[in-house]
N, C-alpha and C positions, 0 to 999 in steps of 0.2 A: 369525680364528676367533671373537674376540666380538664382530666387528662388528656385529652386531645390537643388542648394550647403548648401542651408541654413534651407534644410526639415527636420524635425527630421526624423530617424528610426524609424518605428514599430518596436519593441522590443519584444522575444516572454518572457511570466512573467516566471520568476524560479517558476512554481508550488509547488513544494520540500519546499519552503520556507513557504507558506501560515499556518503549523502548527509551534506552539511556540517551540522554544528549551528550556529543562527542562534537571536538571541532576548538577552533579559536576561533576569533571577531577577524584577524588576520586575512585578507583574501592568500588562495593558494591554487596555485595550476594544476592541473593536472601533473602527475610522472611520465615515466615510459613504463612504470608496471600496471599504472591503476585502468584499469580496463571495468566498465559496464557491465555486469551479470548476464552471459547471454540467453538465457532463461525468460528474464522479461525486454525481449526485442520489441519495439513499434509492432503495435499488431497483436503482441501475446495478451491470449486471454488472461487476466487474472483476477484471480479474487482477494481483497483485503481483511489481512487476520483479523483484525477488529470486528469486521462486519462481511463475515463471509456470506452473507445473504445473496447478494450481487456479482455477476461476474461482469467485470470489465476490462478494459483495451487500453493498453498502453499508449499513448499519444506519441511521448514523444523522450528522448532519454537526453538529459542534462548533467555537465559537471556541477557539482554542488561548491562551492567554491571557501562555503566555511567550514561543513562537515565533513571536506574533503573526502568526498566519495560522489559516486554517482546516484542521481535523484529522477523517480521516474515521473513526470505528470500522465495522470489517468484522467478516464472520463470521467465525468461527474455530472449533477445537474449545478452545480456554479456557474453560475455567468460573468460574473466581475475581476474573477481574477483566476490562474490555473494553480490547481490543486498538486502536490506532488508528495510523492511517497517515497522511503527509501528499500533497499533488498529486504530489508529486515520485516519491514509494514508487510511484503508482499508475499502471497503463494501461487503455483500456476496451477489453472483449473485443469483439473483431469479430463482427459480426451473423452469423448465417448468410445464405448468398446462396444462393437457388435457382437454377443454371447452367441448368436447361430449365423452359420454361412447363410449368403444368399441360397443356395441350392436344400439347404433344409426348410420344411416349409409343413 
């Protein structure tokens, strides 16, 4: 009869979490190898694994300076502060393909 006090919540999962955390508290330069994924350039469309619903736009590409790697901000609807993802959060959306030439019709 009160089972319901006694129901667990569905919980929705921290997706954010699902990649490992990597890095020290130490700030750290870039090298001369570590180079930015050119996949997601300023501009490339993409979509986040998490929430592939959405395709969005790169902003803008940033050294990460504790994870030591490079860190992308994307669009988002936040306003207070930029949001940023790394290679791993990301995939690039597939192009459209046109399945018939213009001239078939």
């Amino acid at each position: 009869m009160l089972d319901w006090l006694f129901r667990q919540k569905r919980r929705r999962s921290p997706w954010w979490k699902l990649y490992p955390v990597r890095g020290r508290r130490l700030p750290y330069p870039p090298g001369k190898d570590d180079r930015a994924d050119p996949r997601f350039g300023v501009g490339a469309a993409i979509r986040l694994k998490g929430k592939p619903a959405l395709v969005r736009r790169v902003l803008q590409v940033e050294w990460h300076w504790i994870r030591r790697e490079y860190c992308y901000i994307v669009e988002t609807s936040a306003t207070r502060f930029r949001p940023y993802w790394f290679a791993a959060h990301l995939e690039v959306e597939a192009e459209e393909v046109n399945p018939r030439p213009e001239g078939d019709r």
